[in-house]
Structures are given as structure tokens and as C-alpha cells.
LOKOL-169314 format. One record per residue: x, y, z of N, C-alpha, C in turn; residue in one letter. Coordinates in steps of 0.001 Angstrom, whole numbers, padded with zeros to 6 digits, always signed. Each point is the difference from the previous one (the first is absolute). Layout:
N
XYZXYZXYZA/...
//
This chain:
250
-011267-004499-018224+001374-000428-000251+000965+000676+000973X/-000176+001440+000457+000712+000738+000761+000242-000682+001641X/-001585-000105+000147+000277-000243+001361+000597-002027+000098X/+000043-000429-001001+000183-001586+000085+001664-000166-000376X/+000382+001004-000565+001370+000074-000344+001269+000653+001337X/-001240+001107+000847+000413+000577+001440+000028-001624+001176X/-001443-000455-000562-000150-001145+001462+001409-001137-000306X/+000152-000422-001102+000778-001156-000721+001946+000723+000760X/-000255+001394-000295+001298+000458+000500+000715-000193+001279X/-001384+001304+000475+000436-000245+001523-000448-000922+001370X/-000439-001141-000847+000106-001192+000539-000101-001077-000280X/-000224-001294+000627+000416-001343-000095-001681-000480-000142X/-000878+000693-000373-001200-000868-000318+000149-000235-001809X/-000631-001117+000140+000054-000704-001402-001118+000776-001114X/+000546+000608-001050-000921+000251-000905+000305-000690-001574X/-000343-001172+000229-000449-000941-001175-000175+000728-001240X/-000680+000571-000171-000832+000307-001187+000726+001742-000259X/+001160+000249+000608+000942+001280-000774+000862-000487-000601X/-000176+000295-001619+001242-000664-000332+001257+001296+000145X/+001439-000384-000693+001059+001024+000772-000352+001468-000466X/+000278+000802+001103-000358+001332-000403+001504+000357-000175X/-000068+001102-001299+000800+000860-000143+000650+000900+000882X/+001202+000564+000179+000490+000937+001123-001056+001396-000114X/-000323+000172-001210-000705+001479-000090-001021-000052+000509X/-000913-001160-000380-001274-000709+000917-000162-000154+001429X/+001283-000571+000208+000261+000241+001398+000364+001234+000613X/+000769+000803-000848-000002+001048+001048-000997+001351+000084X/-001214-000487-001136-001438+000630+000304-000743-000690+000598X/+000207-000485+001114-000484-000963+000797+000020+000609+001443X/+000591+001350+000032+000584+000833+001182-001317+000051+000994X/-000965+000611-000860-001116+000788+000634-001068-001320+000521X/+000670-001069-000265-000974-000987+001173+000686-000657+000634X/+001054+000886+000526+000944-000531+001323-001246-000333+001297X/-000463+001424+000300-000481-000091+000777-001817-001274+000339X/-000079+000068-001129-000963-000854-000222+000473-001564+000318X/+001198-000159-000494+000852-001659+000844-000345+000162+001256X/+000879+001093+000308-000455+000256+001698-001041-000442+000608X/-001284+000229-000797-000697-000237+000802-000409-001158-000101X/+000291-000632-001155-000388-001771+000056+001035-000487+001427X/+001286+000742+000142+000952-001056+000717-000764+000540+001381X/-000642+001029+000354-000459+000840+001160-001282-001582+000188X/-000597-000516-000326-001627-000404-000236+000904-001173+000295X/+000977-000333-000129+000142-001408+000098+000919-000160+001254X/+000804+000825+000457+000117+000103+001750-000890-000421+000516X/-000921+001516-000225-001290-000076+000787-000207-001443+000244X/-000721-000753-001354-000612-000740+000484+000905-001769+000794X/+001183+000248-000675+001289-000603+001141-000073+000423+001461X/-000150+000982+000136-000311+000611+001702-000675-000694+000509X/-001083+000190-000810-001462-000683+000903+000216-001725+000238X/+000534-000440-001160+000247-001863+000015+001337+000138+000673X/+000866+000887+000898+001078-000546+000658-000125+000450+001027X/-001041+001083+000595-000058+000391+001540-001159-000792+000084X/-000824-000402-000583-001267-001171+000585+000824-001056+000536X/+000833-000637-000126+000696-001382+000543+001513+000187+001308X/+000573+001203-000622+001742+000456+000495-000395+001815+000515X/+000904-000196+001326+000414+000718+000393+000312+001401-000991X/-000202+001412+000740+000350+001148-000954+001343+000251-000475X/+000912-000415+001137+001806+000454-000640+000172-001219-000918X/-000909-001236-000276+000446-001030-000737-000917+000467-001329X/-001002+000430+000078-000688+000324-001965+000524+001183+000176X/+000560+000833+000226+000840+001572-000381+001495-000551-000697X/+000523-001272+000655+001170-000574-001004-000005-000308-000925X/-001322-000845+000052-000754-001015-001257-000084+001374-000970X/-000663+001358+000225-001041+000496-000908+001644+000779-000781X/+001094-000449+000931+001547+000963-000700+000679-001311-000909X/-000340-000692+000636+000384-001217-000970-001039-000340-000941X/-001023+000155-000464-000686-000068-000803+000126+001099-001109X/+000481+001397+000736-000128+001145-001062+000888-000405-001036X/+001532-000294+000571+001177-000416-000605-000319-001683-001116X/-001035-000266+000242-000257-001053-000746-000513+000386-001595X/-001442+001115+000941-000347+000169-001502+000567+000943-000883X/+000991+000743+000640+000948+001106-000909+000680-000677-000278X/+000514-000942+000232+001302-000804-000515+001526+001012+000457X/-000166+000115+001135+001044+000709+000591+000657+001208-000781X/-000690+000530-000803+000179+001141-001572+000245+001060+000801X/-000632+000437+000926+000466+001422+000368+000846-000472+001122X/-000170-000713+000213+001607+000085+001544+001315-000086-000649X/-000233-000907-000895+001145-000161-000903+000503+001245-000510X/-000650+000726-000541+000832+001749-000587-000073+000199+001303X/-000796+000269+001298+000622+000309+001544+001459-000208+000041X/+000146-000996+000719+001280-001145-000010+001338+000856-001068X/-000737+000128-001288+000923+000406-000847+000643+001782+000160X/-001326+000682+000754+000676+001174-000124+000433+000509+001375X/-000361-000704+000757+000993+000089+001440+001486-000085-000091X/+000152-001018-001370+001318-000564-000103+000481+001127-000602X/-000515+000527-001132+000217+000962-000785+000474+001702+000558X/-000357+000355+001398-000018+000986+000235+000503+000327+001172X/+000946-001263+000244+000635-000504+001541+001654+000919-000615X/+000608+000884+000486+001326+000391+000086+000234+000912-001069X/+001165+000399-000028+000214+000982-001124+000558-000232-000959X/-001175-000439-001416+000727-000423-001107-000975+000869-000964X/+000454+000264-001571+000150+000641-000749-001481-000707-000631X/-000622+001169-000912-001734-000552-000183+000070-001654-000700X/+001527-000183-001112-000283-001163-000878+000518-000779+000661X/+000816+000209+001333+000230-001693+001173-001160-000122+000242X/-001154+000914+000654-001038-000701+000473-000602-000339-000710X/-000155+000185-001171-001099-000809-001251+000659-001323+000118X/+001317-000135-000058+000407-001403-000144+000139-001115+001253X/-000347+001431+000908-000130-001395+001299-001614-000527+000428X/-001056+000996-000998-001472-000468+000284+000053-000999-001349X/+000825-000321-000860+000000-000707-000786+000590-001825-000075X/+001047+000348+001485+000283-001369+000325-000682-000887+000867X/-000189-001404-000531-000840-000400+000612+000258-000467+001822X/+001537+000307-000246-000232-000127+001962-000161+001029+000811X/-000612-000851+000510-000149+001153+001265+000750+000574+001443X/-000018+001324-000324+000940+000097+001185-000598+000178+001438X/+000844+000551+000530+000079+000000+002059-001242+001042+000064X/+000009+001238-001075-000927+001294+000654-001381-000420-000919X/-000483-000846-000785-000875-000928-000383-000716-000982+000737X/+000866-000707+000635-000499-000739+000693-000733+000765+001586X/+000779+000724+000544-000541+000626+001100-001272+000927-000522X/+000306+000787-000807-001502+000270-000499-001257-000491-000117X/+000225-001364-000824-001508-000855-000259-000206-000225+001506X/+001371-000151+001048-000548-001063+001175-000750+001380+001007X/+000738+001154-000178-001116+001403+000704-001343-000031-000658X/-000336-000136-001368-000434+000550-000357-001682-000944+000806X/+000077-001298-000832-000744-001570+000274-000182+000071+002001X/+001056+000876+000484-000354-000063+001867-001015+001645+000123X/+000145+000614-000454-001056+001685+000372-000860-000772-000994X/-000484-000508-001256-001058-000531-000426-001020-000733+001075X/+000757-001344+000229-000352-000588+001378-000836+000223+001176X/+000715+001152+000758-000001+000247+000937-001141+001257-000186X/-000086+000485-000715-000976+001131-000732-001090-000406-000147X/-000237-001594-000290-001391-000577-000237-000613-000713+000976X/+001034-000079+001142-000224-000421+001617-000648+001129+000386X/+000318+000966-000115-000590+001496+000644-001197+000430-000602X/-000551-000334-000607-000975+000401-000891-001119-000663+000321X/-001703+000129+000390-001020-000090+000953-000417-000951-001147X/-000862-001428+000441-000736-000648-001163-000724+000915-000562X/-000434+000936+000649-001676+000259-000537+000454+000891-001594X/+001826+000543+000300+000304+000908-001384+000745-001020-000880X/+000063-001129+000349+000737-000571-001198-000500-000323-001089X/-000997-000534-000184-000577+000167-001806+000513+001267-000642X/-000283+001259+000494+000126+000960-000873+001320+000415-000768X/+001299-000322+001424+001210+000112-000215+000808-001083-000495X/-000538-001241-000003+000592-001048-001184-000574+000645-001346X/-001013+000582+000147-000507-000008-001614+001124+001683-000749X/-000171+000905+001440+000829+001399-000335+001157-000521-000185X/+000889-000843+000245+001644+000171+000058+000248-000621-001475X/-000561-000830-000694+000756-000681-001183-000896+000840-001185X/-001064+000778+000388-000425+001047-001191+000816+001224-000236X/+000425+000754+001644+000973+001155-000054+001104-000355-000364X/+000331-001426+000481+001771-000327-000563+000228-000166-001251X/-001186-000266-001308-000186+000024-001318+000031+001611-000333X/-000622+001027+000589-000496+000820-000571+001329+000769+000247X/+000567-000182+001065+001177+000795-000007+001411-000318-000563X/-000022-001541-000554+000571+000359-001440-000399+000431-001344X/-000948+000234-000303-000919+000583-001166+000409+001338+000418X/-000144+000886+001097+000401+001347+000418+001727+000730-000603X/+000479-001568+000724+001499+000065+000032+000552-000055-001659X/-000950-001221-000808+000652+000057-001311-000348+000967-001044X/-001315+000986+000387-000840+001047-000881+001200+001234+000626X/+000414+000078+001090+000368+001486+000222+001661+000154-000003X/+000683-001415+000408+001211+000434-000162+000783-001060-001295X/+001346+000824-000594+000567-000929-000766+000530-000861+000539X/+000290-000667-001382+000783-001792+000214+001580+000369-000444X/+000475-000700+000695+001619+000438+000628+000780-000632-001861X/-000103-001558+000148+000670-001031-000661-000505+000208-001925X/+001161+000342-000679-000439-000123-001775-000983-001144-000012X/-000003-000881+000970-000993-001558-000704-000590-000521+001087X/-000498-000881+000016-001015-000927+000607-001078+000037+000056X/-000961-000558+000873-001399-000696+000052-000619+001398+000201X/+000276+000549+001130-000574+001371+000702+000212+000774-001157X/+000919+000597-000821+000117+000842-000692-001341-000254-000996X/-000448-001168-000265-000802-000024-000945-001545+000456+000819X/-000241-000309+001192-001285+000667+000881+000341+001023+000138X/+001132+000849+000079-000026+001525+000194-000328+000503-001657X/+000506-000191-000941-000688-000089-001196-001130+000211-000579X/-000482-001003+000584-002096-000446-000086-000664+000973+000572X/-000053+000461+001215-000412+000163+001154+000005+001720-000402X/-001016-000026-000372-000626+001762-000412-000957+000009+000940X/-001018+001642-000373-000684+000407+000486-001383-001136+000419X/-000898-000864-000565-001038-000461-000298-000050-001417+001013X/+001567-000448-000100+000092-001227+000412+000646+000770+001954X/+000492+000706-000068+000114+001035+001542-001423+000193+000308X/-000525+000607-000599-001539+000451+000422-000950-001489+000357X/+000239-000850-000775-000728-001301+000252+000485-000402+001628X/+001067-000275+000190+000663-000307+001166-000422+000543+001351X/+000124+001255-000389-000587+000883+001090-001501+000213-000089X/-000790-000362-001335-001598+000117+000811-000500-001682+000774X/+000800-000773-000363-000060-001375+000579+000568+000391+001105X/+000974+000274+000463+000158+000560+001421-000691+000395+000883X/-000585+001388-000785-000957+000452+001021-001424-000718-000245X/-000409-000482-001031-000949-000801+000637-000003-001079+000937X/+001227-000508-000028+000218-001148+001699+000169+000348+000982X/+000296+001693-000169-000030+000927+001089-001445-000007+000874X/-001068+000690-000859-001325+000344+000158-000688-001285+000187X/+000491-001209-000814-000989-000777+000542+000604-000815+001621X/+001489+000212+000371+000033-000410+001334-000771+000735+001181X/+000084+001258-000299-000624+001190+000438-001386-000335+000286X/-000695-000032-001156-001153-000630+000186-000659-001237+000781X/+000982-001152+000066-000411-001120+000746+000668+000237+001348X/+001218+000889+000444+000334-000020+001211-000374+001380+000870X/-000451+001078-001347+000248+000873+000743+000771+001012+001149X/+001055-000249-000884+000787+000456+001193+000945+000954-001519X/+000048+001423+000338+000685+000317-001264+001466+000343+000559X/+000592-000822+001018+001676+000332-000070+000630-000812-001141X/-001037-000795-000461+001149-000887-000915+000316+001472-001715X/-000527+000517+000536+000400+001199-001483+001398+001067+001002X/+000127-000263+001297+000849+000327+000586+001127-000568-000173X/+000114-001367+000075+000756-001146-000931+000788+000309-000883X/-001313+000151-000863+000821-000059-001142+000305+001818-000758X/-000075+001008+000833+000805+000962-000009+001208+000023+000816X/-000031-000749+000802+001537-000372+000662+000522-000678-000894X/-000257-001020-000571+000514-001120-001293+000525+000873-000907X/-000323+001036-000152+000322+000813-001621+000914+000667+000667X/-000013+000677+001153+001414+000924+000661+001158-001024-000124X/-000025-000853+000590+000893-001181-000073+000753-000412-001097X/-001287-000155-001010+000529-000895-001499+000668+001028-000333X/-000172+001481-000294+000874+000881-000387+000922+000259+000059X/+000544-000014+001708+001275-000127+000446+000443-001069+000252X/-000115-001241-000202+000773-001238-000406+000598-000231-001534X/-001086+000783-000706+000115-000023-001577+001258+000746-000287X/-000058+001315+000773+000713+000680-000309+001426-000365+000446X/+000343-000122+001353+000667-000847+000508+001171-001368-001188X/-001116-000780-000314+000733-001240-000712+000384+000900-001350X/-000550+001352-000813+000310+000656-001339+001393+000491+000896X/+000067+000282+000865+001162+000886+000141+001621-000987+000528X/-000827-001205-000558+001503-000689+000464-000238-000879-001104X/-000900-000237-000858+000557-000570-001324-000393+000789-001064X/+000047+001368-000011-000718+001251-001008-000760-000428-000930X/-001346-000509+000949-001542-000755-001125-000129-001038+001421X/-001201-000709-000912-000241-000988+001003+000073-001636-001206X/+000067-000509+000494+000416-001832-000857-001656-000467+000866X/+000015-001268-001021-000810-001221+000387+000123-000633+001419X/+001184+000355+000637+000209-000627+000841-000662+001126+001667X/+000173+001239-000627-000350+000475+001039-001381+000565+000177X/-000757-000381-001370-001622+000210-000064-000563-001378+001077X/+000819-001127-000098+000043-000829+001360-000092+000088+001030X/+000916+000975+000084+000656+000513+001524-001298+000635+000781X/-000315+001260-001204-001123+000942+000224-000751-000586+000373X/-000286-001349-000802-001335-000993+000736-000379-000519+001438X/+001218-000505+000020+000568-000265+001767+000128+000509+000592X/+000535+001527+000012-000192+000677+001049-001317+001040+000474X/-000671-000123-001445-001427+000712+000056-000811-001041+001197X/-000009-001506-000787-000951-000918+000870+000254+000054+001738X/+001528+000071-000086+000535+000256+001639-000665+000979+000608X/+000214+001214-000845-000489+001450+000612-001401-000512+000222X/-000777-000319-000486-001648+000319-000085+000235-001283+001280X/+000124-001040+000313-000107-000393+001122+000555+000396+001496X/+001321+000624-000321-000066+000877+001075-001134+001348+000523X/+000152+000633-000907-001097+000809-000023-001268-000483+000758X/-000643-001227-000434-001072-000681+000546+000020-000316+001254X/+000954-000495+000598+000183-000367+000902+000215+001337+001446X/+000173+000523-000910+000033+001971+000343-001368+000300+000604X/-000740-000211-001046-000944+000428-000183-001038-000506+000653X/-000551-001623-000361-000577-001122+000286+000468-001196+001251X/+001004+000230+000449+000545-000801+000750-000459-000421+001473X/+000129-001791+000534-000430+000082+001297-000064+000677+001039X/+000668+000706+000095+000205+000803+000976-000123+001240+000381X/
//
């Protein structure tokens, strides 16, 4: 139920046979973030392979960014989008709750998603065929796990909403689940690629998530739903830069 109530959430695949889950249900649903991940990781992949067999590489690296945004249903760009807006100028903690709360979008929103969607891009241009399985499958497991990190270790800013109820849920058992699913997608990339920088990765990923986490707590004192988003997006960014660091043509 956990992990079908996580897949049904954080994305746009159809699960027929869940009927509605409860918010509490859902927000013990934390600890198989990372486990989505790796369904949405397996299904790049195998998008990679059916869009560089026919098209050009800068044309399935668009496809595989336009596809991600398909099956998330644009969920984490959207709190992106929202907390760029949120944290643009000098306003007082409850203006910015109310400007990640309106639904338009502003000027420092929009330039965000459009940076954010071009270093994604251009990050997966740089990056060698022979490492891309591993790092489609690493970026949407770490970008799960490092909101599970983000919602187990720091508070939630707002008296109410969706997030408040996963920071809630989200104890010891369902943290520990998260993170041994982690590192087992760790060990088993390890294993098929052999190459152990990707645990380099994702100790850069955790320096990062910390100080972004901390970062977005210190300008809305907690973190919201919207910026466990954010965390998502800019984790997936990081780990492809990184790769491209790391793994790259050149």
C-alpha cells in the first residue's frame, strides 16, 4: 500500500486498483520515495535506449527532459517555480508563504524553471553514453531520497498543509527504509558499473541537500511542500552536473 500510494503520488502512472488513500497513509508513504525513483530511473533508461536507437543524442536528452516532466506531472518544478518566486526580494516569512501560494507566476519563477530545464540539458549532453543508464537511474532515486532527508531532519514552516502531514508520518523506520533502498541502488549500480564514484555523488548530494535545505528553512523558518520540490530539482540538477563532472565526453 505504501509504495502504491508513493507511486500514485509522485506521479502520473495509473494505479487502478488504489482506492483513495488517506493523508496519514499517504504521508507513511515517505520511505518509498526512493523506490518511485527507481521505477521512474528504469523507465528513462529504457526511453534512452528506444530514443537514441532512431534520434540523434541532443534530441533523446530533450525527449528523456520532456518525458521526466510527463511522468511527474510537473509536481516538483511546480513547488521549484513556486519557491524561486517565494524567496526572490525582501519580504517578511508570511508574504512569502503567500506568494508560493498564488497561482501566478512570477518573473524570478519563470527564469528559474528556464535555468534550471537549460544546466539539466546541457548536463546530459556532457555525459558519455557508456554512463548514462546508471545516472538516469541515480538522479530521480537521490532526488526522492533527498526529500525524505529534507522532510525527516528539518521542520515544516506553515500551521497546515499537505507537507506538514509527511513531516508528521515520517519517523525513524520509514527514514531508515528510504535510505536502505538508497543504498541498495547504490551497491547494486556499483556492482553492474563498477565504478564507485557514484557513492561520491551522492555524498556530494547530501552536502548540497543540507545547504539548500537549510538555505530555503532560513527564509521561510521550516521548509513547505513546495520546497521539498525544489530540493527535488535541484538535487536531480546537481547529480547531473556532477556526472557530467565526473563521466563526461570529454
Amino acid at each position: 500500500m505504501g509504495f502504491l500510494a508513493a507511486l500514485q503520488f509522485l506521479t502520473t502512472i495509473p494505479v487502478p486498483w488504489l482506492r483513495e488513500v488517506s493523508p496519514e497513509k499517504l504521508g507513511r508513504s515517505v520511505g518509498y520515495f526512493p523506490v518511485v525513483g527507481l521505477v521512474i530511473g528504469l523507465i528513462l533508461v529504457g526511453l534512452d535506449g528506444l530514443f537514441s536507437f532512431i534520434l540523434p543524442p541532443s534530441v533523446t536528452n530533450i525527449l528523456l527532459l520532456v518525458s521526466l516532466v510527463i511522468i511527474t506531472g510537473a509536481m516538483h518544478l511546480d513547488g521549484f517555480v513556486d519557491t524561486c518566486d517565494g524567496i526572490a526580494g525582501h519580504k517578511m516569512v508570511e508574504v512569502r508563504w503567500q506568494v508560493m501560494h498564488d497561482s501566478r507566476v512570477g518573473g524570478f519563477g519563470i527564469i528559474g524553471i528556464v535555468l534550471l530545464l537549460l544546466v539539466k540539458y546541457v548536463s546530459l549532453n556532457n555525459i558519455s553514453a557508456s554512463f548514462m543508464t546508471p545516472v538516469l537511474v541515480l538522479m530521480p532515486v537521490l532526488g526522492r531520497w533527498a526529500m525524505v532527508y529534507a522532510i525527516f531532519t528539518l521542520p515544516y514552516a506553515r500551521p497546515s498543509g499537505l507537507g506538514k502531514v509527511f513531516k508528521q508520518e515520517t519517523r525513524w523506520p520509514m527514514f531508515a527504509l528510504a535510505m536502505l533502498v538508497t543504498m541498495i541502488v547504490m551497491v547494486g549500480l556499483v556492482w553492474v558499473t563498477g565504478f564507485l564514484l557514484v557513492f561520491l555523488i551522492w555524498f556530494l548530494i547530501w552536502v548540497m541537500t543540507v545547504a539548500v535545505a537549510a538555505y530555503f528553512k532560513s527564509k521561510f523558518v521550516g521548509l513547505t511542500g513546495d520546497t521539498y520540490g525544489a530540493i527535488n530539482e535541484v538535487t536531480e540538477t546537481g547529480v547531473l552536473v556532477l556526472a557530467s563532472w565526473l563521466f563526461g565526453v570529454g
